[in-house]
N, C-alpha and C positions, 0 to 999 in steps of 0.2 A: 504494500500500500504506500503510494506516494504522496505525501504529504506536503504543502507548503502554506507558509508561515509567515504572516502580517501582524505586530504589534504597533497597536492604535492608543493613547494616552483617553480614556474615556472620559477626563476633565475635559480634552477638547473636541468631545466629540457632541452633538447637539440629539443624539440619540443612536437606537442602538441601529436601523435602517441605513445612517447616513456613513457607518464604517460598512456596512456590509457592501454596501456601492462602491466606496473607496478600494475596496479589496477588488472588488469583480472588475474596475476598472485599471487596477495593475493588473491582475490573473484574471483573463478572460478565457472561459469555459465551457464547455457545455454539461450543463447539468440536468441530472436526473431524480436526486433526492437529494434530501437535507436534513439533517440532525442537530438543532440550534442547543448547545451547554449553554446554562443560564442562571445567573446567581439570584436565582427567588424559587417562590413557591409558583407550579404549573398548574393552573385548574381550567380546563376547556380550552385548551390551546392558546391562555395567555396568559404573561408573566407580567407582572408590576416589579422590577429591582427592590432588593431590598435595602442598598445601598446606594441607590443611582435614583435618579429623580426621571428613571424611564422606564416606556411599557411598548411591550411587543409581545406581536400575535403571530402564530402560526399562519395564519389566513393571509397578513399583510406580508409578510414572507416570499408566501405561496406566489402571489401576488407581482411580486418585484423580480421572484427568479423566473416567473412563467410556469412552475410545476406543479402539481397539486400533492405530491408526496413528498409534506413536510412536519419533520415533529421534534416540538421543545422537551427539553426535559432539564430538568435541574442539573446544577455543575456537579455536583456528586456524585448522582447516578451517573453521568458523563462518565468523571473519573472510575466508578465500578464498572463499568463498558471496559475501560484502558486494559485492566488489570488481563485482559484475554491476550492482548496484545505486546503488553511492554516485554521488553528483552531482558536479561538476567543484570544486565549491567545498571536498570532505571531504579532498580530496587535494591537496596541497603536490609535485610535482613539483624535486626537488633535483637530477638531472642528469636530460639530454635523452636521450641513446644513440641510438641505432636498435632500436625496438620490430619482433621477426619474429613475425607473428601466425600462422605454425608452433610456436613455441617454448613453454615453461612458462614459472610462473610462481614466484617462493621470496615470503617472507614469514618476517618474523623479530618477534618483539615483545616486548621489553625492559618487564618493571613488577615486579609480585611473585616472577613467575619468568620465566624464559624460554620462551618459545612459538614454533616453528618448523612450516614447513610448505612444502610442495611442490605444487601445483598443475600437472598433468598433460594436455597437449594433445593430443587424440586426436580428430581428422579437424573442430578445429575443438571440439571441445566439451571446457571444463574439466573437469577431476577432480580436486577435493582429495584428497591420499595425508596422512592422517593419522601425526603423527610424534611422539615425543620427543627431538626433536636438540637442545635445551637440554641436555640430561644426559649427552651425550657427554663427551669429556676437554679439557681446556682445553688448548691448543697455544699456549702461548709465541713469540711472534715476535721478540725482542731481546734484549738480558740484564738489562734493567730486569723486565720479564717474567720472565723465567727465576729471577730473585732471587724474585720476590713467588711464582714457583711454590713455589721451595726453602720457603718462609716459610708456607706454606698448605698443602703438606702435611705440614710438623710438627706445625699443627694440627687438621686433620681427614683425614690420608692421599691418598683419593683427593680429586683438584679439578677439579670438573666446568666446564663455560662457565657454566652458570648461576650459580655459586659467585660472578662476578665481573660478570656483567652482566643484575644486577636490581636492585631498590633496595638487598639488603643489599652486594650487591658493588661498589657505592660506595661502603659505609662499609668496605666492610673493603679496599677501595685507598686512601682516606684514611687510616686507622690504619695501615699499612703506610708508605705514605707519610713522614706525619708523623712514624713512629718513626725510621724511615730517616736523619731528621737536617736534609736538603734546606732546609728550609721552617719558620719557627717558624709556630705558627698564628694562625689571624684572632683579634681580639678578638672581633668577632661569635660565633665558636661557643666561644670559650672562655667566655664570658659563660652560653651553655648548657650548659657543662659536668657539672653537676650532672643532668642529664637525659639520657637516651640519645641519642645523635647521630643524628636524622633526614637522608636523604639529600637532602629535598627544600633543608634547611638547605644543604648542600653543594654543588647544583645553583644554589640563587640567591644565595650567596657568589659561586662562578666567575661570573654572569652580572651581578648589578648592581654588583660591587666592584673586579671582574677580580684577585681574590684569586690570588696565585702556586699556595700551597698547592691550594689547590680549582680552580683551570686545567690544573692537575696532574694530578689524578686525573681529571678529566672530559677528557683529551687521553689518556690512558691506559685509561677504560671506553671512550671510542670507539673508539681503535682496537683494541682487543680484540672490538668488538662488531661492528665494519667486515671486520675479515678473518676472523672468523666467516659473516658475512655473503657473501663472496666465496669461501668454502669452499662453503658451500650454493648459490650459485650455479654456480660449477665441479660440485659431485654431480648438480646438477637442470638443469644446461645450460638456465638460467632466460631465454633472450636473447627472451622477449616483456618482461619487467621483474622489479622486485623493489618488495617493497613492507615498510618499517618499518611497525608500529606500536606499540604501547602506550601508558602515561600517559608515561613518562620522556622521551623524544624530542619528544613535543609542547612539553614544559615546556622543555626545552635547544633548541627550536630553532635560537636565535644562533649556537651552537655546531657545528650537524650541516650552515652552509651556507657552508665553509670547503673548503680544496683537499685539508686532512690528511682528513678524513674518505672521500676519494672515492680521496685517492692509500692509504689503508690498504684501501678495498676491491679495487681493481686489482692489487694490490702481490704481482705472480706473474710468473714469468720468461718462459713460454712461452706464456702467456694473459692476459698485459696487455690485447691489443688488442680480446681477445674481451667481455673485464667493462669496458672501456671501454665499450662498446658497448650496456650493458644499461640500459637506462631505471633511474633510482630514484628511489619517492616515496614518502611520509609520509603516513600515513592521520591524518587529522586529530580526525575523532572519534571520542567515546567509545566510541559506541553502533553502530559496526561490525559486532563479533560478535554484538548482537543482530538486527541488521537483516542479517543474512545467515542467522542462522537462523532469523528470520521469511519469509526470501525460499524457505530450503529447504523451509518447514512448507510454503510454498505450494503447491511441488511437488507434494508429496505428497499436498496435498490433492485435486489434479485428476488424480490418477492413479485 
């Protein structure tokens, strides 16, 4: 499958129509199907962003490419499409387990939001179950946790998983953090103080300086993001494996191939031995969720 690849900045994009024309007007094609990854929830063939202030349908799609065989489906399921296709080299394997090729599959992927997903084994053939389990309620696991819940809903009430494990919810367990008293901060970001605090700034503090502060917070989004991860795998009885991805985890790798990461995903009284057990690996590239729904369009095309 040949693949080609246009990165469009979606700040400057006035919707999501006006890249897809940009693209067909460098790679001009003839097409037969379409498989739109789409970072929202899909109901009747249209998507509202969850973070984007845009909406797109299946129909107006249809529409623009001239085809009638066109279908959205959330970035996630996307990326559980991928996992049929990536090569051995796309995936970083962080524990072994016992893969039961009965079993499902979870997927979780930590970047601008959170994206979850369930992959569905039925007599041998996967099935993406499209999800928004990022927007569930964030469950506290200790009292460090439980303070920064107290602290987060004074200021936004409800606090979803998401709230704390995507890029903003590094900065806002850093500012939490740092206010807390714990830790004075690096020179490095007070140096950027003057400038909004990017999380990637916080991710390669902890990694190239081994900053107290920022080990901190990157030992508290993982295990917040770890026994998130071992909840979905408990709902989706995931024991063929589980699969991280997004940009964040690729960048922390250092950080996600340690014992705390694997002992917060296990970390259950009567089902240790079971999420022991479950393969987990790290999707390595970017271009997953397109290459899975290049793989799905394929389908569709030979139907």
């Amino acid at each position: 499958m040949e693949v080609v690849t246009t990165i469009f900045s979606s700040k400057k994009l006035p919707g999501f129509q006006s890249g897809l024309e940009a693209f067909l007007g460098e790679n001009p094609a003839s097409i037969s199907a379409a498989c739109i990854g789409v970072a929202g929830p899909v109901i009747g063939g249209l998507c509202r962003f969850t973070n984007l202030p845009w909406e797109v349908s299946s129909s107006e799609i249809g529409s623009c490419l001239g085809i009638e065989r066109v279908v959205l489906v959330n970035d996630l399921v996307a990326m559980a499409y991928s996992l049929e296709v990536l090569h051995p080299i796309d995936v970083d394997l962080l524990h072994h387990g016992y893969s039961d090729p009965l079993g499902n599959i979870g997927i979780l992927a930590p970047g601008t939001g959170l994206g979850a997903c369930i992959s569905f084994n039925l007599n041998g053939t996967m099935y993406p179950m499209t999800s928004e389990g990022g927007h569930v309620d964030f469950a506290p696991v200790d009292d460090d946790q439980i303070e920064l819940l107290r602290h987060l809903k004074k200021k936004y009430g409800r606090v979803s998983l998401e709230r704390l494990t995507c890029g903003d919810g590094i900065v806002e367990i850093y500012t939490w953090l740092k206010d807390y008293g714990r830790y004075s901060e690096s020179r490095t970001i007070r140096d950027t103080s003057s400038q909004p605090l990017q999380p990637s700034l916080v991710t390669r503090t902890a990694i190239e300086e081994q900053d107290p502060l920022c080990m901190d917070v990157m030992r508290m989004f993982l295990s917040i993001l770890a026994c998130a991860a071992g909840n979905l795998a408990l709902t989706g009885m995931t024991t063929q494996g589980f699969y991280f991805g997004g940009g964040i985890l690729r960048q922390i790798r250092p950080l996600i191939q340690d014992g705390e990461f694997l002992e917060a995903f296990v970390n259950t009284f009567r089902f240790r031995d079971l999420l022991s057990a479950v393969p987990i690996h790290l999707v390595l590239t970017d271009r997953a969720a397109v290459l899975g729904a290049a793989h799905f369009a394929s389908r569709i095309a030979e139907r």
